[in-house]
N, C-alpha and C positions, 0 to 999 in steps of 0.2 A: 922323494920328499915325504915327512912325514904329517898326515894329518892327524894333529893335536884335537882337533877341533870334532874331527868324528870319531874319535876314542871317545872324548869327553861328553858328547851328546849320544854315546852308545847304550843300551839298557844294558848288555852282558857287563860293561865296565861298571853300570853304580851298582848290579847285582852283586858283583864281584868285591866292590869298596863295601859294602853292605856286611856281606861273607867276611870277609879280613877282620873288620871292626868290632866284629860279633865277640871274641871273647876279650878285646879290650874295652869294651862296653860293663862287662859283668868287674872287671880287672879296675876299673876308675870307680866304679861305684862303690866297690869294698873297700881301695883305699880313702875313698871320700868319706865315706861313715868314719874310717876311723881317725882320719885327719878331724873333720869335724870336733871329735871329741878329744880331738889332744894329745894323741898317738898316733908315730911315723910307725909305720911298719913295713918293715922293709925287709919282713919273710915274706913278700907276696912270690918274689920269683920262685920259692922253694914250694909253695901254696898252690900255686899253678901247676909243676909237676904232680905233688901230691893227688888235686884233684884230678889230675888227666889219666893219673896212674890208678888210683880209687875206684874213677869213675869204670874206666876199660876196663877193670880186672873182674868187678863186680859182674859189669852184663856177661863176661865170657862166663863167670861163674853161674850165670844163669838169675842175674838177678831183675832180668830187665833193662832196659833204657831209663826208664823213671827211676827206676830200684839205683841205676849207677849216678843218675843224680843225686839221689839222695846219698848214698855215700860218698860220695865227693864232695859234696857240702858239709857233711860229717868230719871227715877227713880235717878240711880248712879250719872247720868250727875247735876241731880240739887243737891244732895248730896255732890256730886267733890263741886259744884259752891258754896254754903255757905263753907266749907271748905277752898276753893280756897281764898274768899272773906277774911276771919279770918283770915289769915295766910299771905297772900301776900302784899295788901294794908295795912290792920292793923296790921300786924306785928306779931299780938300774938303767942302763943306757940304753934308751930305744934304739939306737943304732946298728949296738954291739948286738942287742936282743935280736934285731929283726936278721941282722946278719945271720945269725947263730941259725935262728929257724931256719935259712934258705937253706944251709947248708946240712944240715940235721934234715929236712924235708927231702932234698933231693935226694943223700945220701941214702935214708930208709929207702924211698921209694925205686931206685937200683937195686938196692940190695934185696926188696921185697922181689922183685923182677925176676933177678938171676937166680935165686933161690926155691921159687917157685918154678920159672921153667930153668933149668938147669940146659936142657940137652936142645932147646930153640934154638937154630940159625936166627930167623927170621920170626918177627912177631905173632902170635896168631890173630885172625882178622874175625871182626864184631859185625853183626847189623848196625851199620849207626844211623841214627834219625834221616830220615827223606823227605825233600824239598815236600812242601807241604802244595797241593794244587786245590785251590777253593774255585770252584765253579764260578761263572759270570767273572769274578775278578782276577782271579788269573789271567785273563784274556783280553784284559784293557790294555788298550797301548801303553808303553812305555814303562806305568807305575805297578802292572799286573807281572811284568818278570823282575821288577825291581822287587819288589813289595813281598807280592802274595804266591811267593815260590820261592820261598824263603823255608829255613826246617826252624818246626817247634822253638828250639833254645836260642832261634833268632829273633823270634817273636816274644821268649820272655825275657832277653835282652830289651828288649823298645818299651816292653812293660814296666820291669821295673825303673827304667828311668822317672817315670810317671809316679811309679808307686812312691819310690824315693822321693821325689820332689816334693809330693804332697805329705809325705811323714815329714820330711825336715822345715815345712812351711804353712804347715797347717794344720800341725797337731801340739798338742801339750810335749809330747816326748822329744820331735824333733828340735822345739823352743827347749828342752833340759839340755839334748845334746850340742847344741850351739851354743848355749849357757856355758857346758861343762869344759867346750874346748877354749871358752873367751876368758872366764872368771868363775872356775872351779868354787872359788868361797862365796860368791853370790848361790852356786845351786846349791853348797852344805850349808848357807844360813837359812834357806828355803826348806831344813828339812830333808832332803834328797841324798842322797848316796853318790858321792861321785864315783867312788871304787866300782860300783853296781854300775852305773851308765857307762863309762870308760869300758869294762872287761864285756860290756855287754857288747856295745859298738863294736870291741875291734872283734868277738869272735863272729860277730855277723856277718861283717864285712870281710871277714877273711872267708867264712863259707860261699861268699859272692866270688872271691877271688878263684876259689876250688871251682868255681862254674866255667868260669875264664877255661880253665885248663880242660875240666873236663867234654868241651865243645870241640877244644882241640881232638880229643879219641874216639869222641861220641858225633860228631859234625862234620866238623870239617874232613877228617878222616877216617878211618877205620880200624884205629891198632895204636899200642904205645912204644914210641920209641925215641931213644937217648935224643937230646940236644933238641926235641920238637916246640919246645917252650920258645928258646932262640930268645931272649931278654925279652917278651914279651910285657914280665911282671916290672922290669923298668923303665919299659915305654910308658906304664898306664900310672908310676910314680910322677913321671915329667906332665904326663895329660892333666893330673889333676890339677897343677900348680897354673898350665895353661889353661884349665873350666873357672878357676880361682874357684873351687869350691864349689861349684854351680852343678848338678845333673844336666840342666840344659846343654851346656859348654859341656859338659864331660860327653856327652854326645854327639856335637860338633866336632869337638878335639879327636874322639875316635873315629868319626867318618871321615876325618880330614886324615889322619894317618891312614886309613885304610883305600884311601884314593890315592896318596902316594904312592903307597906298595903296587896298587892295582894296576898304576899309570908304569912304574918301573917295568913289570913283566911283560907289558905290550912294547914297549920301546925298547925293552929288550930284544923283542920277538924282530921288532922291525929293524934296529942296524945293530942287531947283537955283534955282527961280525966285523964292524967297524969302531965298535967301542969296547974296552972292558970288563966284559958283564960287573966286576968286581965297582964298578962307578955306578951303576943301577941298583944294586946292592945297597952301598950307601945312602942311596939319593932322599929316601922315606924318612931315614935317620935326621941327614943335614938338614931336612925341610923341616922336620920332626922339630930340631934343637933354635931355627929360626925364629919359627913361630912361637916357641917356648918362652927366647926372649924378650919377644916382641910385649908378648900375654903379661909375663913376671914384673914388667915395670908396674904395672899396674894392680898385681894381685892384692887381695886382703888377703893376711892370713890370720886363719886363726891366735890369737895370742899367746893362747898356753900352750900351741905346740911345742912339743919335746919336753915341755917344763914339768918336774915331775909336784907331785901334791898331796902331804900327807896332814891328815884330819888334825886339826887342834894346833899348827904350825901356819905361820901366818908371813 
């Protein structure tokens, strides 16, 4: 018989839901900036390889861990900016655009892969970030292996939720960019630049997305390798529409996906040999797209998403 009940009161399991969530966490936030302001982008899943590929390539190169953050955020940012560039000024289809990036992303960051190690079997392996152990608090029940044994880019996962929140709600900027995704001719009669806040959003938010990925090389693991992304960049498209736009809810929505998965590998563990792991597998997904529709009846969305807006046209 399985206890449900002591998975779910375990600390290894919200540690674990915690871990998972971690680069969906960075992954809804970047799409959230740029939904915000009125742009679907839907290069995150190519944005996510990139950073994961950036990030790892970098520290083997000796750049650091911090060093491979930053260019992975790099990486995204100039990604976000063609992106940005296609969609804002020229108008074209966010759609096809954000396509285009996934596929232009992924595809460089193979080809950079292969090309650099040519003669690799097997990836070569990083220091990647370690669980962080803060004295006294580590050592509290329950909240001390949930919490405070956690690595670095999980912690500035929980930050920026914060940080976002209060830009989008309590600054000038954040009232432009909810302005620019609701009624773009409201922020150009103010004066303001929509083309400027639009390309700025999405490349910021795409450099958020490159963190997604790069936790995957730097975090969670220790090495870059094909198919590690695994749709992750379109689980954190569906979270957003389930946050409705919210940082709060976008953190919700990814601890709730990240208890899925975490619940699937225990239940796996326990009658794997009675079920088809390929149903566990699933299971994060279906719960995933439930909840989704439960959230979507209710969403606000932005108004001018997808709608594109050029100066002096009305």
């Amino acid at each position: 018989m399985i206890d449900i009940l002591n998975i779910l009161l375990s600390e290894s399991f919200w540690a674990a839901s915690l871990r998972i969530a971690s680069p969906l966490i960075f992954g809804v936030l970047g799409a959230l900036l740029c939904e915000r302001a009125g742009v679907l982008n839907l290069g995150i899943e190519g944005i996510f390889v990139a950073g994961a590929m950036a990030g790892w390539m970098a520290v083997w190169l000796g750049a650091g861990l911090w060093g491979g953050v930053f260019f992975a955020m790099l990486a995204g940012a100039a990604l976000g900016l063609i992106h940005g560039i296609l969609t804002v000024p020229l108008g074209l289809s966010q759609h096809v655009s954000g396509l285009g990036v996934t596929l232009f992303a992924t595809s460089l960051s193979y080809f950079v892969y292969r090309t650099s190690l040519p003669a690799v079997s097997s990836p070569p392996r990083i220091e990647p970030f370690r669980a962080l152990d803060i004295p006294i608090l580590s050592d509290l029940p329950f909240v001390g292996p949930v919490l405070f044994q956690q690595t670095a880019l999980t912690w500035l996962a929980l930050l920026l939720v914060a940080v976002i929140w209060y830009v989008m709600n309590r600054t000038p900027l954040g009232s432009a960019l909810r302005a620019v995704g609701d009624n773009p001719d409201s922020v150009d009669a103010q004066g303001l630049s929509v083309y400027a806040l639009r390309i700025g959003a999405v490349v910021a938010g795409s450099s958020l997305m490159a963190l997604g990925g790069a936790f995957l090389t730097m975090s969670a693991f220790d090495a870059f390798f094909f198919g590690m992304v695994n749709g992750r960049g379109w689980i954190c498209i569906a979270l957003v529409i389930f946050a409705s736009w919210q940082p709060g809810k976008a953190l919700l929505g990814a601890m709730l996906f990240g208890a899925f998965d975490a619940l699937q590998v225990r239940l796996q563990t326990e009658v794997g040999a009675l079920v088809p792991g390929q149903i566990f597998l699933m299971a994060p997904y279906l719960l995933s797209i439930l909840a989704l529709v439960i959230a979507a009846r209710r969403a606000d969305y932005p108004r001018a998403l997808l709608t594109p807006w050029f100066k002096g046209q009305r």
